[in-house]
N, C-alpha and C positions, 0 to 999 in steps of 0.2 A: 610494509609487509607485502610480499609476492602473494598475492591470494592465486597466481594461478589458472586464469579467467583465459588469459589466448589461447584464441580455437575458439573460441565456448562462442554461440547463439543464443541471446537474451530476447525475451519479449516481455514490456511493462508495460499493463495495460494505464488507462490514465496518465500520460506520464507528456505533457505536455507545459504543465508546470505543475506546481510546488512538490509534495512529497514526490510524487513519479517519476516527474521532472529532473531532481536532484538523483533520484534511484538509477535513473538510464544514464545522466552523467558520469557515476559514482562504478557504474560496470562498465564504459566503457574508456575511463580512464584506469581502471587496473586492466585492460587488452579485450574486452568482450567485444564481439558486434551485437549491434543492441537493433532492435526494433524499436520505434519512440510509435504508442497508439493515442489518438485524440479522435473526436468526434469530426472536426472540420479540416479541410486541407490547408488554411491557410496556417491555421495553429500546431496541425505536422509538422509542415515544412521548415515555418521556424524553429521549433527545438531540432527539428535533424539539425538545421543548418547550425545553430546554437552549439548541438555537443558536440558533431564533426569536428568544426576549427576548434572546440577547445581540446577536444582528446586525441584528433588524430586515428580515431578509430573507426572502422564503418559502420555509419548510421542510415537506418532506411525508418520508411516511416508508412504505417495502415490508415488512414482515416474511416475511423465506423465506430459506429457504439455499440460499445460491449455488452453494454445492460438491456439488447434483443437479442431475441434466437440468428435474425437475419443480418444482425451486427457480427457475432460470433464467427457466424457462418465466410462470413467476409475475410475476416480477420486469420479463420484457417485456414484461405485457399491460399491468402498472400503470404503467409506464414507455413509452409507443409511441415517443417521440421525445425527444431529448435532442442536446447541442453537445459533452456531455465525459464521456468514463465514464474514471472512476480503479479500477481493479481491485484494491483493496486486501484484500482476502479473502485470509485466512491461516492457518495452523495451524504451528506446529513440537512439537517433541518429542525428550528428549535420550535416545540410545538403542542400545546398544551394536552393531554393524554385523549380527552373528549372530544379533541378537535381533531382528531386524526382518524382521517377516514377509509374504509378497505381499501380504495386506492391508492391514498400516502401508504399504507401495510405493503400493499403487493410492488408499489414501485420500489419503495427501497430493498423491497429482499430481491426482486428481481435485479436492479441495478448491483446491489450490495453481496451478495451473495450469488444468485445462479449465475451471472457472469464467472463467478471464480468456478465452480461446478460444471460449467459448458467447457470450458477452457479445458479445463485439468479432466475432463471425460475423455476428451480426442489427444490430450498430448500423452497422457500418464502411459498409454498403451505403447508409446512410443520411447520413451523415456527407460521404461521396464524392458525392450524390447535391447535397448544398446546398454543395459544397465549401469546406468550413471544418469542423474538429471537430480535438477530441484526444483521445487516448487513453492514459492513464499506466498502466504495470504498476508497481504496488511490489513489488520486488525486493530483495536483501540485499548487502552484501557476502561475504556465506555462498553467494552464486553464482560467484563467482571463488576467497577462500580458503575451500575446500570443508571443515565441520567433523568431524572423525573421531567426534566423538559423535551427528552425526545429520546423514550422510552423506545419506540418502533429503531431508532439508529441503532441504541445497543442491542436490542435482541438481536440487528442483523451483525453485529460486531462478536456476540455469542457464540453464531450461528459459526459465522467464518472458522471460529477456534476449534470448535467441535467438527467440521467436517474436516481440517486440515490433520488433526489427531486421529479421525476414524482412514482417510488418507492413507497417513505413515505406517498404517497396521498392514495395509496389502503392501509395502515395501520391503516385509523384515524378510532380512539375508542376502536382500540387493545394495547396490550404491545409490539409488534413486532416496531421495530425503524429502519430507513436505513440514511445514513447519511456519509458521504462524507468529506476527510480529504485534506484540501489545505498544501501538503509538499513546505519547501522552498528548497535551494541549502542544501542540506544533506552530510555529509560526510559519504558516503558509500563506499564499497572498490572501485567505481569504480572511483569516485570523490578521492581517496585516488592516486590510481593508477594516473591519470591524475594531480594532484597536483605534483607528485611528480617529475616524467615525465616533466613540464613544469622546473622547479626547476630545474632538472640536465641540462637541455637544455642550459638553460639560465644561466646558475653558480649563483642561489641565493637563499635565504632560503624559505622553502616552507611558512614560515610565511610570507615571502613576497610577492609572488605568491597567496598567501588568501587574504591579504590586498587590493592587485590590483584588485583581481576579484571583490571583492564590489567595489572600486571606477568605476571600468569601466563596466563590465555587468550586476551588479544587487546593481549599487548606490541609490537603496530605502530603501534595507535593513535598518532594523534600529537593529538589532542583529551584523553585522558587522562581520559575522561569517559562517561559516556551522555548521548548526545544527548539532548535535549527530543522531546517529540511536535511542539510550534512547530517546533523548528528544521527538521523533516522537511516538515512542510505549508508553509513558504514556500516550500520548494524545487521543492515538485509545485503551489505557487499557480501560483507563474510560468511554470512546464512547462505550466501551464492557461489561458494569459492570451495577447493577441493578442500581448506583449513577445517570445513567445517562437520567431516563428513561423521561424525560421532554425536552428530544433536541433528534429530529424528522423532517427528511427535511432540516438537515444544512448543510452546506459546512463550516466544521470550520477549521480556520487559525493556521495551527503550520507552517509558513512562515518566522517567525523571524521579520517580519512585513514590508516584501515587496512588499504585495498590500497596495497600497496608499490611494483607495477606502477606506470610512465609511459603506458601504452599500458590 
């Protein structure tokens, strides 16, 4: 499918590996030039170099963190203008309700949230301005079914949904879209790492270590699986792509179909 993407300027935050990672791939092999943002320059450098040669498309790359005002700030000057900012910058952490302290609360909405809010303050004016752009928050379904081990992630996974919807509302009657991706259990390196981790602990195959995780923490799935990094970046390609310009204000499901909800 031609999503359409040549011309078009991308920027994803986080996107040095896994979900992001595959997100920056995933636009600049449908013709985007992508911006690849990490914290450090050595871990830039390599994904520019990474998606270059495989897309052929032009990759530059920000190092700064998102989740400060003075990060932000960085990442606008090297950035002035752009068609699509994916706000993929994340942090979670598993962590018992009483253990978690105002500063675990304000780092993760600060990281998790006001980064997508700083961002989307300075581009959306611009965006409305050439009236065309998009705007993706990645989200969880850890924003709907809220997890008792780290309660502080989903609220800020809540958060994301609801300011990407309040968003879409200054859009109506433009081409500009913002709209909001429910991820499920993903296999990212970090989810890789912790699979594997359990697996040598326990002497058993990490195929069965994935089996157990859906029967016991996320027995709604109905994928029965962790999804791919791919399978989450088609979903935010075409969230990014001109196919898509009639969904506005969604919070749409690449969950594998762990919210139980019809609504």
């Amino acid at each position: 499918m031609n999503l359409r993407l040549k011309g078009k300027k991308a920027l994803v935050t986080g996107s040095t590996k896994g979900i992001g990672f595959a997100i920056a791939m995933s636009l600049a092999n449908e013709g985007a030039s992508v911006v690849v943002n990490g914290r450090t320059d050595r871990a830039v450098n390599d994904a520019v170099k990474a998606i270059g040669e495989q897309s052929g498309a032009i990759v530059t790359g920000v190092a700064a963190d998102g989740g400060t005002a003075a990060g932000v700030a960085k990442i606008t000057q090297a950035v002035p203008n752009l068609d699509i900012l994916v706000n993929n910058l994340g942090i979670y952490e598993v962590r018992e309700f009483g253990d978690i302290t105002d500063a675990d609360w304000l780092r993760l909405f600060e990281v998790n949230v006001l980064s997508g809010i700083r961002l989307s303050r300075h581009y959306m004016p611009l965006l409305m301005a050439k009236n065309w752009g998009r705007i993706v928050f990645i989200s969880s379904e850890s924003g709907v079914n809220i997890p008792s081990e780290m309660i502080h992630y989903g609220f800020t996974k809540t958060a994301q949904i609801a300011i990407a919807r309040g968003l879409a509302e200054l859009t109506a009657g433009t081409a500009v879209t913002v709209n909001s991706v429910l991820v499920g259990p993903t296999r990212s390196e970090g989810v890789e790492e912790f699979v594997q981790s359990v697996a040598k602990q326990r002497s058993i195959s990490e195929e069965q270590v994935e089996s157990e995780f859906f029967q016991t923490v996320r027995p709604s799935s109905l994928l029965k699986r962790f999804t791919t990094t791919d399978e989450i970046a088609n979903m935010v390609a075409f969230l990014c792509s001109e196919a898509s310009s009639a969904t506005n204000g969604a919070a749409v499901r690449a969950d594998g179909g762990c919210i139980k909800s019809i609504l």
